[in-house]
N, C-alpha and C positions, 0 to 999 in steps of 0.2 A: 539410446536416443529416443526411442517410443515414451520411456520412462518419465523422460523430459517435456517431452512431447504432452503429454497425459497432464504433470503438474501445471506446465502454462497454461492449457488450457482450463483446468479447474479454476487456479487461480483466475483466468480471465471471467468465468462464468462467474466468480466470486464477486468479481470486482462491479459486475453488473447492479449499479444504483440507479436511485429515483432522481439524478442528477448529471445531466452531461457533463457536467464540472469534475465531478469525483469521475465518472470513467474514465473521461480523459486522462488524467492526475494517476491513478491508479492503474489502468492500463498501458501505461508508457511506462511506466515503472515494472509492474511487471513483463514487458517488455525488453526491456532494457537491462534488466538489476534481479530479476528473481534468481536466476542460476547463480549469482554470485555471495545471494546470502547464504549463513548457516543454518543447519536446524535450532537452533535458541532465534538468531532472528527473523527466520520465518513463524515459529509458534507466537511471537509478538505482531508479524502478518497478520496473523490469525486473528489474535486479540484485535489485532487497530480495525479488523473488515466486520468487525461483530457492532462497533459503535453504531448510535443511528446516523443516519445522515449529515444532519445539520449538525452534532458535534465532529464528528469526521471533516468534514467542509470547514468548518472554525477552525481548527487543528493545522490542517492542511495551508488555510490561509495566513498562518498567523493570529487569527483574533483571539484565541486560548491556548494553553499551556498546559501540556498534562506534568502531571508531577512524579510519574513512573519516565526515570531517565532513559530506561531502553526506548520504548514507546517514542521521546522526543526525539532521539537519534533516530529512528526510521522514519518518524516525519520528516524530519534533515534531510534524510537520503530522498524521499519521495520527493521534496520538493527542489532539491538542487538539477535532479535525472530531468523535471517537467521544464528547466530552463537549460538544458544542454540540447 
């Protein structure tokens, strides 16, 4: 449980941007959805929280399209979690 514990909260500290948009978006997700991914789709976590900001935000919003198909799948999943 601790162990759990530890990850969300990393992942939260991670998820910490220069836009209330992307907290939001990214904190309800890991919120909601972190325990349930695997480790391959969490080291794509990893990858998606490394972008800068405003690709991250375009991504998220729709206005771009990555062309690594893991990558658009956990966009999918972050943004289906931010309307449930």
């Amino acid at each position: 449980m601790s162990d759990t514990r530890n990850i969300k909260t990393n992942y939260r500290w991670q998820c910490r941007r220069g836009m209330l948009e992307l907290d939001l978006l990214l904190n309800n997700f890991v919120d909601k959805k972190i325990d349930s991914l695997d480790e391959k789709q969490k080291q794509f976590f990893d990858v998606l929280l490394s972008y800068p900001d405003q690709a991250l935000l375009d991504l998220l919003l729709g206005n771009s399209v990555s062309s690594d198909s893991d990558i658009s799948n956990l966009v999918s999943q972050i943004r289906s979690t931010s309307l449930s």
